[in-house]
PDB file of N, CA, C and O in Angstrom, chain B, residues numbered from 101:
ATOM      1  N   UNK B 101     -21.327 -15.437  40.277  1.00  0.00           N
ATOM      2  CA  UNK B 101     -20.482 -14.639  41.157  1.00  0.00           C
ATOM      3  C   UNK B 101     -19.741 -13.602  40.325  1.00  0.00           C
ATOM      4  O   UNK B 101     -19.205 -13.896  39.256  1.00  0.00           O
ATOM      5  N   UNK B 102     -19.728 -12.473  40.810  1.00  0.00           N
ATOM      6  CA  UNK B 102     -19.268 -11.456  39.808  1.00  0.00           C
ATOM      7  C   UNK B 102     -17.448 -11.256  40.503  1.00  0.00           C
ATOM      8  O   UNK B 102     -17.121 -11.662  41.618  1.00  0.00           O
ATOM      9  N   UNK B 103     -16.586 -10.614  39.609  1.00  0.00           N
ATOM     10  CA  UNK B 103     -15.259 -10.363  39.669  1.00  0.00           C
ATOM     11  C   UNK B 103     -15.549  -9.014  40.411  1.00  0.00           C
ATOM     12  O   UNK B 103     -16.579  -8.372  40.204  1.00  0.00           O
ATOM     13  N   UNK B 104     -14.409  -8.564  41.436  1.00  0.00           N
ATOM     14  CA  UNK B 104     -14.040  -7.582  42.173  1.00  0.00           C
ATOM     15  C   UNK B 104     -14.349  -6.401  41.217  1.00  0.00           C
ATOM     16  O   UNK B 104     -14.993  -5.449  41.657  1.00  0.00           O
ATOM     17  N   UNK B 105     -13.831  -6.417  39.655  1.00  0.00           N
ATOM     18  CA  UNK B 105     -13.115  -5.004  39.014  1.00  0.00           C
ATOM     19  C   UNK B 105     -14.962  -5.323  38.011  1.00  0.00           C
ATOM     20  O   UNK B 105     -15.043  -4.665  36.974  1.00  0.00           O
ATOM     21  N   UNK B 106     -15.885  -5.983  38.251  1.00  0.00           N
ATOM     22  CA  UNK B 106     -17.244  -5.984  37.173  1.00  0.00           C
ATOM     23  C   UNK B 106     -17.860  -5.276  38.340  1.00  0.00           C
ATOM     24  O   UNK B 106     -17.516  -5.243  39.522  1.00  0.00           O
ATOM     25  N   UNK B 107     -19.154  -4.555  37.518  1.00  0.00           N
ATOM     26  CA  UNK B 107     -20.151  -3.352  37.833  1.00  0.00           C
ATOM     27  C   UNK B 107     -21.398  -4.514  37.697  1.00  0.00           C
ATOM     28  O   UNK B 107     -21.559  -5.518  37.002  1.00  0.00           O
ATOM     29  N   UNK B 108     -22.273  -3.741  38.860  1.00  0.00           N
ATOM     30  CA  UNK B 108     -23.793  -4.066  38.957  1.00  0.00           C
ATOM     31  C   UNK B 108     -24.034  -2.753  38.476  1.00  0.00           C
ATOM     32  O   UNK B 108     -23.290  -1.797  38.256  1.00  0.00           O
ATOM     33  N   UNK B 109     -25.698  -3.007  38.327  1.00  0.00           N
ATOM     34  CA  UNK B 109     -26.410  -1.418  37.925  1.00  0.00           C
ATOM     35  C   UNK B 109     -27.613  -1.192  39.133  1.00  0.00           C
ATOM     36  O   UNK B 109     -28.376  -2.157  39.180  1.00  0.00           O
ATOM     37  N   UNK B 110     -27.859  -0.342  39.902  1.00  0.00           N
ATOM     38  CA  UNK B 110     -28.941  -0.065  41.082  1.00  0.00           C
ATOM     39  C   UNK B 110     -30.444   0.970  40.562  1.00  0.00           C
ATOM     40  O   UNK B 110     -30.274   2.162  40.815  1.00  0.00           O
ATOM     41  N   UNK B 111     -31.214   0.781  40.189  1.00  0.00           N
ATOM     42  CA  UNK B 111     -31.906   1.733  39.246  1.00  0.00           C
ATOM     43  C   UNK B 111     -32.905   2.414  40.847  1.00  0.00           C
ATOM     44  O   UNK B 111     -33.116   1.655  41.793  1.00  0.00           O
ATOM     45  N   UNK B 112     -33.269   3.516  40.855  1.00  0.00           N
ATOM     46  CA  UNK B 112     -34.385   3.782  42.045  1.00  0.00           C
ATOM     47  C   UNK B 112     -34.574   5.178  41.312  1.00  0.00           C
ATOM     48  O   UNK B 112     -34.034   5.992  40.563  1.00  0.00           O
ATOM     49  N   UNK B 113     -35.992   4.820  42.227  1.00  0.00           N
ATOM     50  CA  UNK B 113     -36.812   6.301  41.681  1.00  0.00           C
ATOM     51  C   UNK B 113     -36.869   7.354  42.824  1.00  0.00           C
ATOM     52  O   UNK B 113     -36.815   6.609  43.803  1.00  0.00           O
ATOM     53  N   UNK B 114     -36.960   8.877  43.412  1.00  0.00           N
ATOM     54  CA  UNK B 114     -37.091   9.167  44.314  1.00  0.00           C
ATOM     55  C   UNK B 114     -37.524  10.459  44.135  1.00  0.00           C
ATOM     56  O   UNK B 114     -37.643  10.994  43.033  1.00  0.00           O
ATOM     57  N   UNK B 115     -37.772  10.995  45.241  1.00  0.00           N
ATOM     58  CA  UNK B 115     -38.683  12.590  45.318  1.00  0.00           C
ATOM     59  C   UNK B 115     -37.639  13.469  44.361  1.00  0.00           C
ATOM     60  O   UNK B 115     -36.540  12.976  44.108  1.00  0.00           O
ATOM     61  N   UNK B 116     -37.935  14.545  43.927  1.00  0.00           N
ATOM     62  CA  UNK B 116     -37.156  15.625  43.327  1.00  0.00           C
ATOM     63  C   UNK B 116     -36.446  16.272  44.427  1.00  0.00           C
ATOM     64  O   UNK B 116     -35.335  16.758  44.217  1.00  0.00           O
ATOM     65  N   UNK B 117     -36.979  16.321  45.562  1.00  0.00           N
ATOM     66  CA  UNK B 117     -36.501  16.949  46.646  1.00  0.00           C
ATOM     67  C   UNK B 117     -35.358  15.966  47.232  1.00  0.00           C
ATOM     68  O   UNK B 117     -34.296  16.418  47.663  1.00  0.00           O
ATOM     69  N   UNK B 118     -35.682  14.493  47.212  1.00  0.00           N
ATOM     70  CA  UNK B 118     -34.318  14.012  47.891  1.00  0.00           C
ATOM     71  C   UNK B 118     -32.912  13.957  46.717  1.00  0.00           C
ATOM     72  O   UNK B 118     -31.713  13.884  46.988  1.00  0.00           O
ATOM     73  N   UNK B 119     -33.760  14.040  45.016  1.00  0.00           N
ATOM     74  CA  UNK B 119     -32.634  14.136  44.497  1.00  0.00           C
ATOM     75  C   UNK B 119     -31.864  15.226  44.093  1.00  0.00           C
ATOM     76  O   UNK B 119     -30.874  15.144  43.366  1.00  0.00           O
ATOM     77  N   UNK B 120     -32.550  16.742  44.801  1.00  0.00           N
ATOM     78  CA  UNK B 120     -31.945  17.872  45.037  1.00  0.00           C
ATOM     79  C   UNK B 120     -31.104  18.028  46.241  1.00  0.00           C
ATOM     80  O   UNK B 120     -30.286  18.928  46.432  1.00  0.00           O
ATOM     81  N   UNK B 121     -31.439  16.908  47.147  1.00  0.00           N
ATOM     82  CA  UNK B 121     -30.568  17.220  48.186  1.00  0.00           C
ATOM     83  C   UNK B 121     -28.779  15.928  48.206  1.00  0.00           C
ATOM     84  O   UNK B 121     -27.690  16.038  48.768  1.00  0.00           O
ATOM     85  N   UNK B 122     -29.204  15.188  47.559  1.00  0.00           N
ATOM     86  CA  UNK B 122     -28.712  14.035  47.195  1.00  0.00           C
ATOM     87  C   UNK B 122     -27.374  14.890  46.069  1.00  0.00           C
ATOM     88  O   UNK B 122     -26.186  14.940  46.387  1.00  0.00           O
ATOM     89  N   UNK B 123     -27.983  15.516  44.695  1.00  0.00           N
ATOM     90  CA  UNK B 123     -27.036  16.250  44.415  1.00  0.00           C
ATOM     91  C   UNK B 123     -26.172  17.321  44.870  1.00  0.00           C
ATOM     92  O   UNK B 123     -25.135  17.598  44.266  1.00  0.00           O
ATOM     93  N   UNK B 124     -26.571  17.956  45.946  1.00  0.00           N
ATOM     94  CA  UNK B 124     -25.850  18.932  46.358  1.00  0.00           C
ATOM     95  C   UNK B 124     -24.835  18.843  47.390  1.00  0.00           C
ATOM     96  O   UNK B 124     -23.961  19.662  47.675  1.00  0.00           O
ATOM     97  N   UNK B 125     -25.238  17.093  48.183  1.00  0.00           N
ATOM     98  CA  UNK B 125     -24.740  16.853  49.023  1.00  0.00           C
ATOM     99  C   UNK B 125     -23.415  15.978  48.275  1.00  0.00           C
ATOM    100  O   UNK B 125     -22.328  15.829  48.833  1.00  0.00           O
ATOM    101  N   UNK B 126     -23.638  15.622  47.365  1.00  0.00           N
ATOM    102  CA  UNK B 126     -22.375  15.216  46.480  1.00  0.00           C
ATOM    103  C   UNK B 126     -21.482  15.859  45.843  1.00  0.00           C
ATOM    104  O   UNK B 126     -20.376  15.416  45.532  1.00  0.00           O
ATOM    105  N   UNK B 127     -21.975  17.107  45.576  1.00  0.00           N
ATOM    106  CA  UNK B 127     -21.334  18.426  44.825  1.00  0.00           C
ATOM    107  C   UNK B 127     -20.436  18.536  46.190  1.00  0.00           C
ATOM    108  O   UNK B 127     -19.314  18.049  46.330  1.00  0.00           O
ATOM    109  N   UNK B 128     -21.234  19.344  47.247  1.00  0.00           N
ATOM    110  CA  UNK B 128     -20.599  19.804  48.394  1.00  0.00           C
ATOM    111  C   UNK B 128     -18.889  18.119  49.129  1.00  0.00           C
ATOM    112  O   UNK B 128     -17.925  18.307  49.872  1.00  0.00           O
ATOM    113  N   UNK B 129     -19.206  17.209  48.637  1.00  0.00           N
ATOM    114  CA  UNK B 129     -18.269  16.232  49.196  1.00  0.00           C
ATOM    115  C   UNK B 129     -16.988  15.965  48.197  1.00  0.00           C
ATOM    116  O   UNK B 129     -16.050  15.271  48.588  1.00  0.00           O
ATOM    117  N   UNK B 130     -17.002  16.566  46.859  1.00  0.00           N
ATOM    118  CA  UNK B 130     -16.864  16.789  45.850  1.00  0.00           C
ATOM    119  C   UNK B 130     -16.581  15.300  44.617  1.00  0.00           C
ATOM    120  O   UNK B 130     -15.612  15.117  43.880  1.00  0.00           O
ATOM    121  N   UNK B 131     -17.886  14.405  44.799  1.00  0.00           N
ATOM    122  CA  UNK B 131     -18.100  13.765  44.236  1.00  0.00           C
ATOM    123  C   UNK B 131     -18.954  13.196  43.271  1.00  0.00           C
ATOM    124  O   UNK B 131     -19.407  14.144  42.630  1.00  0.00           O
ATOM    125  N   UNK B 132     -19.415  12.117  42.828  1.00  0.00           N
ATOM    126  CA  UNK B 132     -20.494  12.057  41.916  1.00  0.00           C
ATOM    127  C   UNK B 132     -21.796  11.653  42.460  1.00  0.00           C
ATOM    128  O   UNK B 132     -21.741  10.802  43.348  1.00  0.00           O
ATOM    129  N   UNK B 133     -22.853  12.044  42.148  1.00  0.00           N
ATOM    130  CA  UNK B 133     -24.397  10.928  42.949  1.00  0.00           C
ATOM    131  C   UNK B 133     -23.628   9.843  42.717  1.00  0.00           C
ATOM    132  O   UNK B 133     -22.686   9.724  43.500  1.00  0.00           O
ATOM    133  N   UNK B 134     -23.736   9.027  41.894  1.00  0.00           N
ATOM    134  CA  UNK B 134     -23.566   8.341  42.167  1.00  0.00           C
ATOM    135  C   UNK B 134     -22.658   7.512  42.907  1.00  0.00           C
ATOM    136  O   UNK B 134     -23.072   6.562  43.570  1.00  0.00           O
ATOM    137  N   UNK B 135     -21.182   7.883  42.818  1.00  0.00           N
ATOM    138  CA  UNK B 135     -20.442   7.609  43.978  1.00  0.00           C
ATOM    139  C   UNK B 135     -20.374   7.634  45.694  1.00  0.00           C
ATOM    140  O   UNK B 135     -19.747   7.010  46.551  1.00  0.00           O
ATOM    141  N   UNK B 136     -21.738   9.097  45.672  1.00  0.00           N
ATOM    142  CA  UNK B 136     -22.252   9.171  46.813  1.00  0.00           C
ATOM    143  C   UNK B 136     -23.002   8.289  46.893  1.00  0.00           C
ATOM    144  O   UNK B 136     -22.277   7.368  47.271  1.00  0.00           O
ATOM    145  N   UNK B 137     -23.971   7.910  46.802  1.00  0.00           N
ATOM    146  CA  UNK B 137     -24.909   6.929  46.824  1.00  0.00           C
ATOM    147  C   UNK B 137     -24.454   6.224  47.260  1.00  0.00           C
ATOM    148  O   UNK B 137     -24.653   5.995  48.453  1.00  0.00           O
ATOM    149  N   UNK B 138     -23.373   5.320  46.319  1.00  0.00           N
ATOM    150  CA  UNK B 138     -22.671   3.780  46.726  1.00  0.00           C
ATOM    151  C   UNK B 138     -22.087   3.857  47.956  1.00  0.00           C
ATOM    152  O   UNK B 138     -22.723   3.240  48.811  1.00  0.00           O
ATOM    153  N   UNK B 139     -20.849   4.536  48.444  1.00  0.00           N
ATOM    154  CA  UNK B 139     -20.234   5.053  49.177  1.00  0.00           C
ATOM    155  C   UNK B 139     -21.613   4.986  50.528  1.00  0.00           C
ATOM    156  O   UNK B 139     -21.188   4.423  51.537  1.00  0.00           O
ATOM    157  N   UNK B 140     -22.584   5.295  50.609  1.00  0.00           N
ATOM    158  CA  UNK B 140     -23.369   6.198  51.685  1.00  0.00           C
ATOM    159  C   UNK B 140     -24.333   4.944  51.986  1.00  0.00           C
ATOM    160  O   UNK B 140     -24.737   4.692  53.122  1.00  0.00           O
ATOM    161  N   UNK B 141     -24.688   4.117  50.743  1.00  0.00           N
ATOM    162  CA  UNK B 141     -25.647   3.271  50.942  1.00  0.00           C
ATOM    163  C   UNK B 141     -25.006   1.984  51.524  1.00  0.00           C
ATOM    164  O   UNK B 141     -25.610   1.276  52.330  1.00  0.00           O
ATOM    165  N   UNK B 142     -23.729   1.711  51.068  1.00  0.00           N
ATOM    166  CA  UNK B 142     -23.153   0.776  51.295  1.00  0.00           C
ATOM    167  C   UNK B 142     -22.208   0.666  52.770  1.00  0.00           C
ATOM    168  O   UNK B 142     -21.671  -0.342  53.229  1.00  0.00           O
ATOM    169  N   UNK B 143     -22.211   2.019  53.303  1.00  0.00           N
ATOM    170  CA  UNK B 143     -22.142   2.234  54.451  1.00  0.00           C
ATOM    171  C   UNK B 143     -23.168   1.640  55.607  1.00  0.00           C
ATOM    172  O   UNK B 143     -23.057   0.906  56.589  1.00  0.00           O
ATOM    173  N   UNK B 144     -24.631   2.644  54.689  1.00  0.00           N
ATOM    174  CA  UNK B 144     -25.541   1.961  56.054  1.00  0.00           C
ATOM    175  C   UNK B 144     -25.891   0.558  55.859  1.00  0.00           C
ATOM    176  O   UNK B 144     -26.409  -0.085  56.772  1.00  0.00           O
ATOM    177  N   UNK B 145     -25.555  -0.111  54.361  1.00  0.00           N
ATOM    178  CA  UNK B 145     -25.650  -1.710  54.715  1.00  0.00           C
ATOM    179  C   UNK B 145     -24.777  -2.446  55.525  1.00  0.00           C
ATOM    180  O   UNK B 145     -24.961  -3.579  55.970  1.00  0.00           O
ATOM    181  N   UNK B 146     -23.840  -1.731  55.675  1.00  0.00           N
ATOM    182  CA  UNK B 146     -22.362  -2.628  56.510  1.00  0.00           C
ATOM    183  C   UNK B 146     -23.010  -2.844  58.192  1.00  0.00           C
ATOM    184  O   UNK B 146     -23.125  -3.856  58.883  1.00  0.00           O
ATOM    185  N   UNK B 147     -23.375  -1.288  58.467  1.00  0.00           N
ATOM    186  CA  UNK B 147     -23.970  -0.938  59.631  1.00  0.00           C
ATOM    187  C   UNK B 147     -24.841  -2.072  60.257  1.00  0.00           C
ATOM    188  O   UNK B 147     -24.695  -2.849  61.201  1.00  0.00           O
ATOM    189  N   UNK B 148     -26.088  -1.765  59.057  1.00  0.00           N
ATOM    190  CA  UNK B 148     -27.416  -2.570  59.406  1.00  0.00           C
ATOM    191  C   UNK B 148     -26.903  -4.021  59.354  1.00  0.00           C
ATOM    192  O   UNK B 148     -27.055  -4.628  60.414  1.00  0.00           O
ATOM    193  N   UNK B 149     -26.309  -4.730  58.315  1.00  0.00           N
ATOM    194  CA  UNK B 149     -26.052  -5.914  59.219  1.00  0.00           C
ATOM    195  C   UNK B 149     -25.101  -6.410  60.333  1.00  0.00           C
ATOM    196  O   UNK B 149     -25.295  -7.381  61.064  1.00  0.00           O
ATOM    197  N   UNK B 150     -24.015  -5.555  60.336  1.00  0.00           N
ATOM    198  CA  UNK B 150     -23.187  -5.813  61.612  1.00  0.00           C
ATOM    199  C   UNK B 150     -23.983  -5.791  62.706  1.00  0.00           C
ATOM    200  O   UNK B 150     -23.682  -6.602  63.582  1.00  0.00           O
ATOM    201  N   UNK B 151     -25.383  -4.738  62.999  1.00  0.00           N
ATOM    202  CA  UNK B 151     -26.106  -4.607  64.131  1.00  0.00           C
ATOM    203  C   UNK B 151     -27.119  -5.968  64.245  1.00  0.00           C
ATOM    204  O   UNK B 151     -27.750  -6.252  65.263  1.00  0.00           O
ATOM    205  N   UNK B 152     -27.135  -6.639  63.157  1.00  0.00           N
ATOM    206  CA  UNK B 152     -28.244  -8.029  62.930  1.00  0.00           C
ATOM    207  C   UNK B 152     -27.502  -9.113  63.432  1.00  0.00           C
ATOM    208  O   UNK B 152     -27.939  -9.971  64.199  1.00  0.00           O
ATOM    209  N   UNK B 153     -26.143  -9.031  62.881  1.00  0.00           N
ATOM    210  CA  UNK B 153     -25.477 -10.098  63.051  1.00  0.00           C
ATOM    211  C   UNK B 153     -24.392 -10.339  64.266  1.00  0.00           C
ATOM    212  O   UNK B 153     -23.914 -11.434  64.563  1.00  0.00           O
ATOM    213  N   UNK B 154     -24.072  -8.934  64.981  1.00  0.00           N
ATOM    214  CA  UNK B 154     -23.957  -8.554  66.340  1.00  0.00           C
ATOM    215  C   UNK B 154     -24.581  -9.145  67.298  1.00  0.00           C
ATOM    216  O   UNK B 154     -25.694  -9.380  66.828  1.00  0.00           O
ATOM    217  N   UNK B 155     -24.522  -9.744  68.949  1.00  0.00           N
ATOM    218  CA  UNK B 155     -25.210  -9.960  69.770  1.00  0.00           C
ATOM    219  C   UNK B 155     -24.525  -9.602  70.893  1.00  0.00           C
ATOM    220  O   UNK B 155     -23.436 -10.143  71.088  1.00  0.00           O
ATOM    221  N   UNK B 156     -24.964  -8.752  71.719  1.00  0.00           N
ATOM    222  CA  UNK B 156     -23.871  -7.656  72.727  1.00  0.00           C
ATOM    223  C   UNK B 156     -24.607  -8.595  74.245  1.00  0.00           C
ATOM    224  O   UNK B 156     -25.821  -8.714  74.413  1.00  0.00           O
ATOM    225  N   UNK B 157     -23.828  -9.011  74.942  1.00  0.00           N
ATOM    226  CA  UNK B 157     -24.600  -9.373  76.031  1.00  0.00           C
ATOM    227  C   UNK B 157     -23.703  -8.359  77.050  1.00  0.00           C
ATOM    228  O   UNK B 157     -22.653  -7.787  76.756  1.00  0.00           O
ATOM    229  N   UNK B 158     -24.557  -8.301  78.556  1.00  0.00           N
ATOM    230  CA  UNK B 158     -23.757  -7.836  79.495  1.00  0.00           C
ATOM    231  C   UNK B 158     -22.679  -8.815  80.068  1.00  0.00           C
ATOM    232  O   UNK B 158     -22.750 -10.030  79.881  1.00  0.00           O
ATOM    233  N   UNK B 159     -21.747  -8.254  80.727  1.00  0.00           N
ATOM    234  CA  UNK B 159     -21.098  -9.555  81.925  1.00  0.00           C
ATOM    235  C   UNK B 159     -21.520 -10.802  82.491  1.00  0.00           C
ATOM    236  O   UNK B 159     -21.010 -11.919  82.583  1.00  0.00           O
ATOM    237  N   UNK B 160     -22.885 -10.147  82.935  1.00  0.00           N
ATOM    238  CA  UNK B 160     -23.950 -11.194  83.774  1.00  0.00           C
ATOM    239  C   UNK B 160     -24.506 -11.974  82.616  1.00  0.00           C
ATOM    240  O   UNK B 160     -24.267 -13.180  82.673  1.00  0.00           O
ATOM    241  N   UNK B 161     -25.063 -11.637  81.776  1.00  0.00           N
ATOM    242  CA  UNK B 161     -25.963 -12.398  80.672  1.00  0.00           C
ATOM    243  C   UNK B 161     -24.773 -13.215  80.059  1.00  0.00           C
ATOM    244  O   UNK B 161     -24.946 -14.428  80.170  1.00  0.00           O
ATOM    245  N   UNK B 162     -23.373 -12.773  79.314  1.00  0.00           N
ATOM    246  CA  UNK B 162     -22.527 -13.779  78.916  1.00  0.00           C
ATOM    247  C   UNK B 162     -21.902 -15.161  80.083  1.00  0.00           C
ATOM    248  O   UNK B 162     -21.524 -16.291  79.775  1.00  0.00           O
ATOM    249  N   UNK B 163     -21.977 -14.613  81.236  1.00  0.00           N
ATOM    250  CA  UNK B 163     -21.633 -15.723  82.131  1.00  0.00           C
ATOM    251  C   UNK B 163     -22.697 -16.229  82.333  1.00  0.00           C
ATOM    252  O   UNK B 163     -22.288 -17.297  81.875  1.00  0.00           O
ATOM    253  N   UNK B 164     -23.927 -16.506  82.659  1.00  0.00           N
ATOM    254  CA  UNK B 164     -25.046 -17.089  82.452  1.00  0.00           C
ATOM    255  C   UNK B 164     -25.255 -18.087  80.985  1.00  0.00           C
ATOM    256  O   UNK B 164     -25.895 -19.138  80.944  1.00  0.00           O
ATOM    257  N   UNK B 165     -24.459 -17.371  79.720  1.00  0.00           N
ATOM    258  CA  UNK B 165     -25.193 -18.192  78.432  1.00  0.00           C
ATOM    259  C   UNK B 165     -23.718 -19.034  78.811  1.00  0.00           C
ATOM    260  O   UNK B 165     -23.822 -20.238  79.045  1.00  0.00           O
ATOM    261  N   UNK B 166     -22.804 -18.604  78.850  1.00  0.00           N
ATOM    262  CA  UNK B 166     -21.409 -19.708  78.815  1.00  0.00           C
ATOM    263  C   UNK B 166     -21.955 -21.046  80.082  1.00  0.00           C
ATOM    264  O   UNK B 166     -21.879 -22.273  80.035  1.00  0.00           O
ATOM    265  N   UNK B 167     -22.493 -20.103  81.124  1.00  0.00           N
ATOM    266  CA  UNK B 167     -22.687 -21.484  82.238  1.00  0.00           C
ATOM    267  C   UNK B 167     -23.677 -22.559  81.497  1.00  0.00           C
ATOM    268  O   UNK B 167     -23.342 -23.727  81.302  1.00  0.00           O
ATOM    269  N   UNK B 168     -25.414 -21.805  80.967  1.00  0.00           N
ATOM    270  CA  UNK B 168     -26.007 -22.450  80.211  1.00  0.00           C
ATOM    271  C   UNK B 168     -24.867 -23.968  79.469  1.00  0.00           C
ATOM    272  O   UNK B 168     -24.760 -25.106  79.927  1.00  0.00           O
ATOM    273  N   UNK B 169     -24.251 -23.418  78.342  1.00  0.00           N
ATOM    274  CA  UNK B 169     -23.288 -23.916  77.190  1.00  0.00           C
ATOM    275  C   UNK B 169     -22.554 -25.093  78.245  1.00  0.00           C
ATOM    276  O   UNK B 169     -22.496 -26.189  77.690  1.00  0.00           O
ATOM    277  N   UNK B 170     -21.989 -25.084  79.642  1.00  0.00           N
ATOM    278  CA  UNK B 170     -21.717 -25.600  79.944  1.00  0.00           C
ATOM    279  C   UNK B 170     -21.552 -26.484  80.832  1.00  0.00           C
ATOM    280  O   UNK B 170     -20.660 -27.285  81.114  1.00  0.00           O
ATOM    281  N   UNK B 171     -22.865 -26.131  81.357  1.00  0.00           N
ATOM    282  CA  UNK B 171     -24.172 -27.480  82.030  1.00  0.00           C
ATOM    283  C   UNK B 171     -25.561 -27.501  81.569  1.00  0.00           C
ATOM    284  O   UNK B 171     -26.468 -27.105  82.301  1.00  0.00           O
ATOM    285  N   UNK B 172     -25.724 -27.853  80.636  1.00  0.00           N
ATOM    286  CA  UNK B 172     -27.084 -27.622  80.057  1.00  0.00           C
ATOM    287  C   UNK B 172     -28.079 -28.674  80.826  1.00  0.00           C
ATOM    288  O   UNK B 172     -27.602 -29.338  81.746  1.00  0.00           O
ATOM    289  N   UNK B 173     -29.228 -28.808  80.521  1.00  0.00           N
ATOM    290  CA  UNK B 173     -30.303 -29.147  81.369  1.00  0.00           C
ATOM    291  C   UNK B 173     -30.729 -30.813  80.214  1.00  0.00           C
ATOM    292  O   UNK B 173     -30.859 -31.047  79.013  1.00  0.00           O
ATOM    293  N   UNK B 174     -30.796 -31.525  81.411  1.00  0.00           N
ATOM    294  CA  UNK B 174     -31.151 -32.623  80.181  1.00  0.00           C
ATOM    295  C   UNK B 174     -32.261 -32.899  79.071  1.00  0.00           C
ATOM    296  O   UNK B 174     -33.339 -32.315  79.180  1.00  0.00           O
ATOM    297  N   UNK B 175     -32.090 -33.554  78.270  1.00  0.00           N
ATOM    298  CA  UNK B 175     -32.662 -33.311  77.370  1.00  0.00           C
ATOM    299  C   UNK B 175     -34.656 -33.333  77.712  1.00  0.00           C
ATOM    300  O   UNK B 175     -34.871 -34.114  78.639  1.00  0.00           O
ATOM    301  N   UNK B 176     -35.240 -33.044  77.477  1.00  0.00           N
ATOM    302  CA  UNK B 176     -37.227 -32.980  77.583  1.00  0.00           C
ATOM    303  C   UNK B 176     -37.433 -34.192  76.664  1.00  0.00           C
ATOM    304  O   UNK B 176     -36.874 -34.371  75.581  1.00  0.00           O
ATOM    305  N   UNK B 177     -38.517 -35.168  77.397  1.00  0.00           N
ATOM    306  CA  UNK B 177     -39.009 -36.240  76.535  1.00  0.00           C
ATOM    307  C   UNK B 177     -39.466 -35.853  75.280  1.00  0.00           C
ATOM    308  O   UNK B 177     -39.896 -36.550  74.360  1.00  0.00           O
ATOM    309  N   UNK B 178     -39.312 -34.621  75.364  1.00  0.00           N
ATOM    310  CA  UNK B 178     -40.153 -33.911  73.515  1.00  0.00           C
ATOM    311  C   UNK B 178     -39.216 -33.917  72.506  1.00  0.00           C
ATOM    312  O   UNK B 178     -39.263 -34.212  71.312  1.00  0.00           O
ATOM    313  N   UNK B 179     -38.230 -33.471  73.358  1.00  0.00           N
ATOM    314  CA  UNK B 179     -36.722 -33.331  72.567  1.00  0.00           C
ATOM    315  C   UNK B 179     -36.319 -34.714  71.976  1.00  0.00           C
ATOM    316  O   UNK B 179     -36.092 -35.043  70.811  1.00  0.00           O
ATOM    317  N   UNK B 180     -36.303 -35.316  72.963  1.00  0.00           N
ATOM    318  CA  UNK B 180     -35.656 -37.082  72.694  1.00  0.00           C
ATOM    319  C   UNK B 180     -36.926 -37.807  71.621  1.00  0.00           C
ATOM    320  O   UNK B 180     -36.645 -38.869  71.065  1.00  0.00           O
ATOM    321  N   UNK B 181     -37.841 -37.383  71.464  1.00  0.00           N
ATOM    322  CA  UNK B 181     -38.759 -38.092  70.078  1.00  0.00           C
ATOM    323  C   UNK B 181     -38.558 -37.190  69.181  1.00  0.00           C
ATOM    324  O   UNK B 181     -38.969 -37.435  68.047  1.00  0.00           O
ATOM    325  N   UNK B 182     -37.935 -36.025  69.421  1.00  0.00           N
ATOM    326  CA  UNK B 182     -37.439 -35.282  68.099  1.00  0.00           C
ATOM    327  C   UNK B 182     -36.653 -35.509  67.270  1.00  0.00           C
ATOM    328  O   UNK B 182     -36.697 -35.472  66.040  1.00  0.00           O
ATOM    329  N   UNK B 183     -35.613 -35.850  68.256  1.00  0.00           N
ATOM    330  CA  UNK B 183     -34.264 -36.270  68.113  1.00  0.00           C
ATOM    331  C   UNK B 183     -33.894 -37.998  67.047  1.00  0.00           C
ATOM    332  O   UNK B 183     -33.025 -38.452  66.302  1.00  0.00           O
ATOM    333  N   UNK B 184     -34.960 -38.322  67.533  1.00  0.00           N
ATOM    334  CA  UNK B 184     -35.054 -39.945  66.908  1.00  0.00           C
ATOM    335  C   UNK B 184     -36.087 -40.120  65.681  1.00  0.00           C
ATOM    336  O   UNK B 184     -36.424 -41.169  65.134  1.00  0.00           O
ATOM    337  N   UNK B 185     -36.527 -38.694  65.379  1.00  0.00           N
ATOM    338  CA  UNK B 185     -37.633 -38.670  64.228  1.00  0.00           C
ATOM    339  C   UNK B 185     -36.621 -39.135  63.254  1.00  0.00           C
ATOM    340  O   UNK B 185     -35.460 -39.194  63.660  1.00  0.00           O
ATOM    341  N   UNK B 186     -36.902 -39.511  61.901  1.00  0.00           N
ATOM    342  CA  UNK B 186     -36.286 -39.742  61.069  1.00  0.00           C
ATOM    343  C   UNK B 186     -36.660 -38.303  59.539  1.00  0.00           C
ATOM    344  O   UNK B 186     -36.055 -38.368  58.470  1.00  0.00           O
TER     345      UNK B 186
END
C-alpha cells in the first residue's frame, strides 16, 4: 500500500498527433502533460467507475426491487440442495 505524499510511474506510448495535441492542450490550461494527463485520466476513471458501480432505477423498478426484498418468493427445490451442499 503506498503513502498519500509517494509517486507511481504510468509509462504509455501514443500517436505523435495525440501527443501534439495532448501538449498543447496542457500549455493552453497552463500546466504540465503530465499533470494534465493525471488530472484528465483520473477524472475519466472516477467517472467510469461511479457509472459501473452506480445502479439508477426508475420509481416503478425501485418499488418493485424493494417489494421483491420484501416478499421474496420461496425458496426452488434447486436452491434448497444448493443451499445444503457442503
Amino acid at each position: 500500500m503506498q503513502l498519500a505524499n509517494e509517486s507511481a510511474r504510468i509509462n504509455l506510448r501514443t500517436s505523435v498527433e495525440a501527443k501534439t495535441m495532448i501538449e498543447r492542450a496542457a500549455a493552453l490550461m497552463g500546466t504540465t502533460v503530465s499533470a494534465f494527463m493525471v488530472q484528465n485520466a483520473y477524472q475519466a476513471a472516477q467517472r467510469i467507475v461511479s457509472e459501473n458501480d452506480t445502479l439508477l432505477l426508475t420509481q416503478r423498478d425501485f418499488a418493485a426491487f424493494t417489494a421483491a426484498l420484501d416478499n421474496p418468493p420461496p425458496p426452488s427445490p434447486a436452491l434448497i440442495e444448493l443451499m445444503v451442499r457442503r
